[in-house]
N, C-alpha and C positions, 0 to 999 in steps of 0.2 A: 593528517590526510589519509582517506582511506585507499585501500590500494584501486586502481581506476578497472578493474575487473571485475571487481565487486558494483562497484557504481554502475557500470555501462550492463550489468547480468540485470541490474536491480531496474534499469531503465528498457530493457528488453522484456522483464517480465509488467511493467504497466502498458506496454503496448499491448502485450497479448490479451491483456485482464480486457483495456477497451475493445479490442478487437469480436473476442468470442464474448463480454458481456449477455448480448442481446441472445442469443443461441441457448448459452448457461441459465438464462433468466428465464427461458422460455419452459427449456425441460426440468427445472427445479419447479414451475408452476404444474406442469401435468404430475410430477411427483406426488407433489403437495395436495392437488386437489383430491376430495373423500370421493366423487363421482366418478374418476377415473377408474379403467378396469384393473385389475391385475396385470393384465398383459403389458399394458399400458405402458404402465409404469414400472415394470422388468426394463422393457426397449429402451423409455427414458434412463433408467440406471446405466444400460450399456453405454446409451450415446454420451451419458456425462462422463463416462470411465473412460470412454475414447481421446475427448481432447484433451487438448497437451494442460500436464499437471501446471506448468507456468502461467495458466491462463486463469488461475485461481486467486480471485482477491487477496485472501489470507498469505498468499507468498510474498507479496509484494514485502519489503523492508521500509519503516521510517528512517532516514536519512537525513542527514542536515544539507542545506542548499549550499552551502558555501563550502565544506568540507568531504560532506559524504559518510560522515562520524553516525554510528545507527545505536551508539549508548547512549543517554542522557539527553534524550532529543525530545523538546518543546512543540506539541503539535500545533500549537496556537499558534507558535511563529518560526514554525518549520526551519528550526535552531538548534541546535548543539547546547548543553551551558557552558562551554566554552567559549564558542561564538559569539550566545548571546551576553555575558560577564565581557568580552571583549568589547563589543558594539553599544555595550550599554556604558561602558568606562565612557566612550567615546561621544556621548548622548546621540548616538543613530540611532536609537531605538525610542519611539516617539513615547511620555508616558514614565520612561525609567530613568531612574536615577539614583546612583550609588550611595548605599547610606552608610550612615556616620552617625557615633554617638559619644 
């Protein structure tokens, strides 16, 4: 289990990410655009440098759902393989099945 201060930072920073999304998406697009003036897109640089660094997709951590565990994690099925080698013993996992030969 990971420690719950790690989990609840990592659960703070996808709220932010939703939060400022639509703002971030906006001034990445006048960046991006070749028609935009120079000046433009200076102001756009400052205003992305202003919001909070937590508000950046790429912070976000893959986490397992059950543990919190951020090695070894299955994005398919947002897993640990710990979790999922446990769950799958247990056939909770629809599809899996421990093999044997």
């Amino acid at each position: 289990m990971a420690k719950l201060c790690q989990i609840n930072r990592n659960k703070k920073r996808e709220k932010m990410v939703a939060k400022y999304a639509n703002k971030r998406a906006a001034l990445k697009a006048v960046i991006a655009d070749k028609n935009s003036s120079a000046e433009e897109v200076f102001e756009a640089n400052l205003k992305l440098a202003k919001l909070p660094r937590n508000s950046s997709k790429v912070r976000v951590h893959n986490r397992c759902e059950l543990t919190g565990r951020s090695h070894g994690f299955y994005r398919k099925l947002k897993l640990s393989r710990i979790q999922l080698r446990k769950l799958s013993n247990e056939a909770q996992v629809p599809g899996m099945k421990k093999s044997s030969w």
